[in-house]
C-alpha positions as CSV (number, residue, x, y, z in Angstrom):
1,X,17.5,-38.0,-4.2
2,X,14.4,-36.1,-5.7
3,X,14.6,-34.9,-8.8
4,X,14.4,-30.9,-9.0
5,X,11.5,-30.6,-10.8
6,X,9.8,-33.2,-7.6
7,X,11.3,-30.4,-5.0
8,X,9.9,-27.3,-7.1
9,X,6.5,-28.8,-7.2
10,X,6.4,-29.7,-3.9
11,X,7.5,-26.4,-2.8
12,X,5.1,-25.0,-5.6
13,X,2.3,-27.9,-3.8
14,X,2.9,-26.3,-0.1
15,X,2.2,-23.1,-1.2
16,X,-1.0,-24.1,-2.7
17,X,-2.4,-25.4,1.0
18,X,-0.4,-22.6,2.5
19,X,-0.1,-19.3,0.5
20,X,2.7,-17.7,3.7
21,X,5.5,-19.7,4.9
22,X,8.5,-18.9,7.1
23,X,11.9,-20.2,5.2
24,X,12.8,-22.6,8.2
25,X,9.8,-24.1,8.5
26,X,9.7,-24.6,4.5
27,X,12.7,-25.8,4.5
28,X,11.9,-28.8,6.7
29,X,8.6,-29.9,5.1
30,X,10.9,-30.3,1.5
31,X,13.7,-32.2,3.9
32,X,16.1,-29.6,2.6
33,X,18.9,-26.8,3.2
34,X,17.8,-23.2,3.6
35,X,20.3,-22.1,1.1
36,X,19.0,-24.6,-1.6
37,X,15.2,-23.7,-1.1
38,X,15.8,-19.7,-1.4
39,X,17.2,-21.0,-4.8
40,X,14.7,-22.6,-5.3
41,X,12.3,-19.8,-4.2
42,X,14.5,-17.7,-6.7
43,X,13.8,-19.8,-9.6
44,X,9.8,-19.8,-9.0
45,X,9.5,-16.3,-8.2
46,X,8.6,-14.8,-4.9
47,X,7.7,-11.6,-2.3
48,X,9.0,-11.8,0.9
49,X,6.9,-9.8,3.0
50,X,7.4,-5.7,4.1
51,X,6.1,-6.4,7.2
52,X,8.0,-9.2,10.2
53,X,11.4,-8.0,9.2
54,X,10.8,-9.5,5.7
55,X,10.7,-13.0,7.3
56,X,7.3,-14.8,5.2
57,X,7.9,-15.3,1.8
58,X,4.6,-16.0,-0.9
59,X,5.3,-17.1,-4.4
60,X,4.7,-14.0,-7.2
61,X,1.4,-15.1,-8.5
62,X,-0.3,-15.7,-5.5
63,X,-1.2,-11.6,-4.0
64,X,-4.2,-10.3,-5.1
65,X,-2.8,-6.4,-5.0
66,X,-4.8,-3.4,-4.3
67,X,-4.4,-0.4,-6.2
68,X,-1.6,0.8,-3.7
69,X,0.6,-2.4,-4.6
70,X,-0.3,-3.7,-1.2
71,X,-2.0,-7.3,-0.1
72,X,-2.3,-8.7,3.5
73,X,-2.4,-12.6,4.3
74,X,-4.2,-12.1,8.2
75,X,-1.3,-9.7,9.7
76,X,1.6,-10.5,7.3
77,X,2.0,-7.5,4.4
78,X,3.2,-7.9,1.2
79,X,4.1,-5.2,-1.5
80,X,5.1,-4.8,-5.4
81,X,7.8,-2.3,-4.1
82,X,9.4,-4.8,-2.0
83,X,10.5,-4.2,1.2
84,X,8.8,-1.5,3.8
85,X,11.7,0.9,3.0
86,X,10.6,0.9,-0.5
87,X,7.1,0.3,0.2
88,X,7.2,3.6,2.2
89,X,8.6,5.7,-0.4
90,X,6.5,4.6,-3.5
91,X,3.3,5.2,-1.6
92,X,4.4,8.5,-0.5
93,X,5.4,10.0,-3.7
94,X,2.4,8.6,-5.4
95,X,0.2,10.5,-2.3
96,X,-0.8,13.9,-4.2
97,X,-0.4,16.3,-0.8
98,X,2.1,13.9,1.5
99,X,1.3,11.3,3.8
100,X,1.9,11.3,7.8
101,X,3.2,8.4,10.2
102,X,-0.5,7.9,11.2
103,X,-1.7,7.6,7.9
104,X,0.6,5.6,6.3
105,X,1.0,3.4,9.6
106,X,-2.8,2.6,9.0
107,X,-2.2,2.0,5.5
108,X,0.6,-0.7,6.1
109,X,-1.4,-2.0,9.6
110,X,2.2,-1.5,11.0
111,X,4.1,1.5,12.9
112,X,6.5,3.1,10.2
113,X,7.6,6.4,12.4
114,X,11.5,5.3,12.9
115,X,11.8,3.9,9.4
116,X,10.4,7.1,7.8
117,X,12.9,9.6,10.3
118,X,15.5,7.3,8.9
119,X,14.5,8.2,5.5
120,X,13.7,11.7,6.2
121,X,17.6,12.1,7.8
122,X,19.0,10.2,4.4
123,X,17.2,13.0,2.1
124,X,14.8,10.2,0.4
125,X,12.0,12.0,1.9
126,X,11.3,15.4,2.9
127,X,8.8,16.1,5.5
128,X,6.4,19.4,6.6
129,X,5.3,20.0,9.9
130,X,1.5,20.6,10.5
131,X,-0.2,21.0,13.6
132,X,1.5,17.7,15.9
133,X,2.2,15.8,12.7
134,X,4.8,15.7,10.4
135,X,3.6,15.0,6.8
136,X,5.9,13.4,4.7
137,X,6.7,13.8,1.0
138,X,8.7,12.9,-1.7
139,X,12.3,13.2,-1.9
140,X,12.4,14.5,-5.2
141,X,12.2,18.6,-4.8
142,X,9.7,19.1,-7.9
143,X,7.4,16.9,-6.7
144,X,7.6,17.8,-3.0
145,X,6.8,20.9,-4.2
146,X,3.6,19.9,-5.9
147,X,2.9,18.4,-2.6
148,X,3.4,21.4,-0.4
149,X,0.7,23.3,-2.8
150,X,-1.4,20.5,-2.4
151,X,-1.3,21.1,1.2
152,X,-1.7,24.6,1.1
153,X,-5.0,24.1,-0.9
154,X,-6.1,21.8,1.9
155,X,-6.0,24.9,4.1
156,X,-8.1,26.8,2.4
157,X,-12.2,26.7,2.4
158,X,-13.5,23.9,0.9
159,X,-15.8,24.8,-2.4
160,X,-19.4,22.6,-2.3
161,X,-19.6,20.3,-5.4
162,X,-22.6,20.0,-7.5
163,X,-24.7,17.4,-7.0
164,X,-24.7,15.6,-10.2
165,X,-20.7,15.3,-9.2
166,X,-21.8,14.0,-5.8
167,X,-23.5,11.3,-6.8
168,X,-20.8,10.8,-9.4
169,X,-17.8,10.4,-6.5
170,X,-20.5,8.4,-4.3
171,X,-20.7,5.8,-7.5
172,X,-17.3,5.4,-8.0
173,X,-16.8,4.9,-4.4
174,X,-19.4,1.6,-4.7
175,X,-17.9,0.4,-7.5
176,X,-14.0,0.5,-6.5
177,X,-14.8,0.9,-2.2
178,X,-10.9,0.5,-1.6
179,X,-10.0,3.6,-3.6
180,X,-8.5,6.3,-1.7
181,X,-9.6,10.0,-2.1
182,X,-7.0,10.6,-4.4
183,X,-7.7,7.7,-6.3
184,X,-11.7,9.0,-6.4
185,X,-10.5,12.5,-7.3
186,X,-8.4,11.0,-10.6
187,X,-11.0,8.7,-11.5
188,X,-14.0,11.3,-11.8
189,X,-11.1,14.0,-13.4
190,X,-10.6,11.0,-15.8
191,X,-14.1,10.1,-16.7
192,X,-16.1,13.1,-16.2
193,X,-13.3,15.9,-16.9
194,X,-14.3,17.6,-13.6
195,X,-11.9,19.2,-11.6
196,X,-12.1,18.1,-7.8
197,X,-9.9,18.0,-5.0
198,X,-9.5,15.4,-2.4
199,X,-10.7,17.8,0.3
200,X,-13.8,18.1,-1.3
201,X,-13.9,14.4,-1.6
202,X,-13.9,14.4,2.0
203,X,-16.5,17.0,2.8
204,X,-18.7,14.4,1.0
205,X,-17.5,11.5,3.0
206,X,-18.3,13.6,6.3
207,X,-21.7,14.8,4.9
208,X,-23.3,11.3,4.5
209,X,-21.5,9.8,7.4
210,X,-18.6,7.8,5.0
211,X,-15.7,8.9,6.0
212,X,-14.9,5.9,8.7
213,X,-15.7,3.3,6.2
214,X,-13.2,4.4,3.4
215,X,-10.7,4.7,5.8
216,X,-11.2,1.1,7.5
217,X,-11.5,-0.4,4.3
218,X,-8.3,-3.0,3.7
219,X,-5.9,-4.0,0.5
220,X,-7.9,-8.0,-0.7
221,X,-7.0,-10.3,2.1
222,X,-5.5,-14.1,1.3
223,X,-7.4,-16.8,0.8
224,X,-6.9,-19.9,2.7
């Protein structure tokens, strides 16, 4: 019989040539139980994947994470929160004014609407409704309230930006092109110490014709 250290480099080996595997199928290339390769799995590290009912599993250094905690090998989605339950709530309380089904079903490339009704009925979210759409927020009443006025400030007119700011967002933008307009809005607050709002942020993405590209642009695929 192989030695454990043989089966955990083999394993190990096989994700190496293929960074996503199904257990079953795993578990026949190694000529072993299930059981004994999840423990194996266990002792190596791994992320088994939000999306497919958590059925891939990747070993723990392979994803390349974006700055949402999210990485995609072709259609199969993995996240540092774990499963999409959890996946859903960390990237909606880290969203400054709420996320809705559409948007965060684009995020994930997959349809979240039951799982975040679900979540909205256990009081882990809370939700708004605006226009069609419900936008969800986070369950915790403090910051769902920093949310709501984030909302309402979305509502109002939309102040122009300088120019020298313009260009400022536009840079950051090429630099770090999978940044959302949040993430633009912190970095330029953090560098630059000028206070800007994500609407604005999108004023300048409709201005020069950039809005589709930021919102097309996807978390650092796999490599094969």
């Amino acid at each position: 019989m192989p030695s454990r250290y043989k089966i955990t480099q083999r394993i190990l080996s096989l994700f190496v040539k293929e960074p996503c595997w199904m257990i079953k199928p795993l578990a026949a290339e190694v000529k072993y139980s299930i059981p004994s390769v999840r423990r194996f799995l266990n002792e190596v590290g791994y992320y088994s994947s939000f999306s497919h009912n958590g059925s891939w599993y990747t070993l723990r250094s392979l994803p390349q994470f974006s700055q949402d905690g999210l990485w995609f090998c072709r259609d199969i989605g993995f996240s540092r929160s774990g499963t999409l339950t959890q996946t859903l709530i960390s990237l909606t309380n880290r969203s400054s004014a709420g996320m809705t089904a559409e948007q965060l079903g684009d995020r994930l490339h997959c349809r979240c609407h039951t799982v975040l009704v679900q979540l909205y009925r256990q009081g882990k979210l809370k939700r708004q409704k605006l226009g069609r759409s419900y936008i969800y927020m986070a369950g915790d009443p403090q910051q769902a309230k920093l949310q709501r006025q984030a909302i309402s400030m979305k509502s109002l007119p939309v102040a122009p930006l300088p120019a020298e700011i313009i260009v400022l967002v536009l840079a950051e933008f090429i630099r770090k092109p999978e940044s959302s307009f949040e993430q633009l809005a912190k970095a330029i607050a953090h560098k630059n110490g000028a206070a800007i709002v994500t609407a604005q942020i999108e004023k300048i993405f409709e201005m020069h014709g950039l809005k589709k590209k930021i919102k097309t642009v996807r978390p650092t695929p796999c490599k094969l």
